[in-house]
N, C-alpha and C positions, 0 to 999 in steps of 0.2 A: 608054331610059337617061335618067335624072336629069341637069338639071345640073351639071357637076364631078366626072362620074363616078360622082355618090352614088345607092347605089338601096338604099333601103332593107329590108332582111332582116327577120322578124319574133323571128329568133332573135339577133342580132345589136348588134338598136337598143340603145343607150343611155335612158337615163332623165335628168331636169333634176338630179338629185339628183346623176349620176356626172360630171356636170360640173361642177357645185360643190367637188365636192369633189377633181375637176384642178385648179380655180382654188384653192383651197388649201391644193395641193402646190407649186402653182408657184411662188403669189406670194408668200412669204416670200426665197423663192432670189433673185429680182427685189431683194425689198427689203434683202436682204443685200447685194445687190451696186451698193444705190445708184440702180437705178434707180426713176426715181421716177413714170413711169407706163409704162401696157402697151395695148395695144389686142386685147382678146378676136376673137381669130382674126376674126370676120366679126358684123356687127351683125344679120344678116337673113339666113335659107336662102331666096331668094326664090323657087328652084325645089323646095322642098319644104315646103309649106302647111301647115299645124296643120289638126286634124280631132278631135274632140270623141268620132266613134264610127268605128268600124272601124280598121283601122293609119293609122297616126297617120303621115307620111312625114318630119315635121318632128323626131322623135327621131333622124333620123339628121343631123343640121343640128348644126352648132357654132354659130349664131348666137344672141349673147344677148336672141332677141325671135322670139317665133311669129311668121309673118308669117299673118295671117289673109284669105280671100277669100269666096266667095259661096257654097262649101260646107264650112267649117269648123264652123258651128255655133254659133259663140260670139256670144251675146246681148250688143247693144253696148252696152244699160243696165249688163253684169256687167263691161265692160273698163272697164283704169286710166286709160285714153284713147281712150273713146269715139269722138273725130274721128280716128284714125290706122288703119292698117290693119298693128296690127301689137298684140300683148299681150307686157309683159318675164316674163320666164322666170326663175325661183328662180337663176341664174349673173349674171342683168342687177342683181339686187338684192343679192346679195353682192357683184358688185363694189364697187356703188356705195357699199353699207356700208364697201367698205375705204376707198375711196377717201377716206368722209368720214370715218372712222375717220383715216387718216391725216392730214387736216388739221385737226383738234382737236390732233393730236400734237405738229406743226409751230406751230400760236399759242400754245401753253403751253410751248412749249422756247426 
């Protein structure tokens, strides 16, 4: 068993894409209601690694960042941060686009 219970299905998993697009459904409702930040469930599934070939266990992870280790695959010349052990996921850059999205909104109002 997974950490947190999660064990990844191959029928089951999720894609980076279907979390994008919970973040938003959600975060309008948020910003309707005034608040004015959120924190994406978990920054890192650190017990389910990214993996490049075979099932991947890190699709089953809500964090907004593969956590990568010494059999994931990922060439460190190709990551956005080379020195971290860790690659952001298409939900870590959407946030951040709201985020800065929303504070362009806030110096022009």
């Amino acid at each position: 068993m997974e950490p947190d219970g999660v064990t990844p299905k191959p029928d089951l998993v999720r894609d980076e894409s279907e979390q994008v697009r919970y973040l938003d459904e959600l975060m309008p409702v948020f910003e309707d209601e005034g608040v004015d930040s959120v924190f994406w469930f978990s920054f890192a599934g650190y017990g389910t690694p990214h993996r490049l070939s075979g099932p991947d266990p890190d699709l089953a992870s809500y964090g907004i960042v593969k956590i990568l280790d010494e059999h994931s695959g990922y060439p460190a010349d190709g990551r956005t941060y080379p020195d971290m052990p860790w690659e952001p996921k298409e939900a870590f850059h959407a946030l951040a686009n709201r985020y800065q999205a929303s504070s362009r909104r806030h110096r022009t109002a």
